[in-house]
C-alpha positions in Angstrom: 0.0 0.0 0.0 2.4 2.9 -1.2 2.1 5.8 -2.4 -0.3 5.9 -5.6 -3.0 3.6 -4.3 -6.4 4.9 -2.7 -6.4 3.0 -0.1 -2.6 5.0 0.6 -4.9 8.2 0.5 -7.6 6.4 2.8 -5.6 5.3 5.8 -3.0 7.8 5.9 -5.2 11.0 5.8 -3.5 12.6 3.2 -4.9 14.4 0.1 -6.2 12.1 -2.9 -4.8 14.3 -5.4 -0.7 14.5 -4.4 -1.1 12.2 -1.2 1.6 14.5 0.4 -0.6 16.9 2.6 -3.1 16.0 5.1 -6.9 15.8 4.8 -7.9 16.4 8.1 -6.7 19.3 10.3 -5.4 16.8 12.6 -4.6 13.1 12.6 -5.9 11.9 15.6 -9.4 11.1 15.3 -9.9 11.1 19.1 -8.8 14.6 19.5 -13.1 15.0 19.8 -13.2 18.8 19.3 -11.1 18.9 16.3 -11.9 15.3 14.9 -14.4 16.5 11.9 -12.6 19.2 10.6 -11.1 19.5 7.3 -8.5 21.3 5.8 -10.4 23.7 2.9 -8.0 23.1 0.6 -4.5 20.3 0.6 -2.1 22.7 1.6 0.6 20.9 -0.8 -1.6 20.8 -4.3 -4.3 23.3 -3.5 -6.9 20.9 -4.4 -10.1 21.7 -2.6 -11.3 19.5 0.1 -14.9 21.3 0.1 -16.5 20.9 -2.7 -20.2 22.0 -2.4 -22.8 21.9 -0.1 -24.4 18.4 0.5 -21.2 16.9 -1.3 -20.1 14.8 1.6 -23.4 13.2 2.1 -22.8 10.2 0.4 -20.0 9.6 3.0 -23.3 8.6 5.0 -23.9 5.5 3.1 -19.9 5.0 2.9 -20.1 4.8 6.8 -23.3 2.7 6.8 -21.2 0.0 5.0 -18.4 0.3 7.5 -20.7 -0.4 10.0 -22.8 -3.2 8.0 -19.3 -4.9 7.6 -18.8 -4.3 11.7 -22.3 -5.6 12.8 -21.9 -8.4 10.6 -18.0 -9.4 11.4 -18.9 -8.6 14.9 -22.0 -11.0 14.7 -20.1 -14.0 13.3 -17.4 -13.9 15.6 -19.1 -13.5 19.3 -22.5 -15.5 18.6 -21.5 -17.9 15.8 -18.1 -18.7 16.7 -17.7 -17.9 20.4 -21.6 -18.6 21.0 -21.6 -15.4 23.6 -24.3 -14.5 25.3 -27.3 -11.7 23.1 -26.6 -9.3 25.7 -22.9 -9.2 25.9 -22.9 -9.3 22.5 -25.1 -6.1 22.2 -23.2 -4.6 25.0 -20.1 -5.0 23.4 -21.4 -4.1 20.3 -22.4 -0.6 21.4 -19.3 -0.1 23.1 -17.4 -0.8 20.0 -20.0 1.2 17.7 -18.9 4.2 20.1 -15.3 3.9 20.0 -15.2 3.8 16.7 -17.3 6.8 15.6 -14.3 9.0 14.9 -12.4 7.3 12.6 -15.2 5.5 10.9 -16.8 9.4 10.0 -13.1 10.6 8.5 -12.7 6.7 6.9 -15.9 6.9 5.4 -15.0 10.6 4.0 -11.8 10.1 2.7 -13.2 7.3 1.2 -15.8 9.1 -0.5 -13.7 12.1 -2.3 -11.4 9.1 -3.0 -14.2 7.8 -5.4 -13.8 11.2 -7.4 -10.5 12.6 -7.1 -7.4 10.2 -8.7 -3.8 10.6 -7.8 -2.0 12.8 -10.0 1.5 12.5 -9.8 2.6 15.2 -11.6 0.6 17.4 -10.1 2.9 20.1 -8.4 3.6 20.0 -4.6 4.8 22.9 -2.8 4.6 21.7 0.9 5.9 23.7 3.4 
């Protein structure tokens, strides 16, 4: 996963465009007063981060994948496999739905400007 790749762009927090400068203002998610904001524009490429209103929207249904694929993964391994009991399961479920807010809402929009915006790598970077 270098350089070049989406998913690069995705995990790291870094711009789609010239996956040199960063997404999101900070890169801990659990920093919770700063978590959901975004830089306006990369401050390497100048490639705007907001595009219009609404735009990030369909980051919802990104994020109501993620969580599909939790729930589900979460499912098979404490009932099917484990056999836990419903409770704990649901217990543990919320407490992991909770946790992982943060990073599942900047996940879910990286992923979604990743669907539009392809790396460019000659796109110029003046990073300071």
């Amino acid at each position: 996963m270098g350089k070049g790749s989406k998913l690069y762009s995705i995990f790291f927090n870094k711009c789609p465009r010239c996956q040199t400068g960063n997404f999101f203002a900070v890169n801990n998610p659990y920093i919770l007063k700063r978590f959901d904001k975004m830089n306006d524009q990369c401050p390497c490429c100048g490639e705007r981060f907001s595009r219009e209103p609404g735009y990030y929207t369909g980051a919802l249904y990104v994020s109501y994948a993620y969580y599909v694929a939790l729930i589900v993964t979460c499912f098979v391994l404490f009932e099917v496999i484990m056999d836990m009991n419903l409770t704990i399961f649901l217990l543990i479920l919320v407490a992991l739905i909770i946790l992982l807010t943060p990073p599942v809402f900047r996940l879910a929009r990286l992923t979604w400007i990743n669907f539009f915006v392809s790396f460019d790598p000659t796109k110029p970077t003046h990073c300071p």
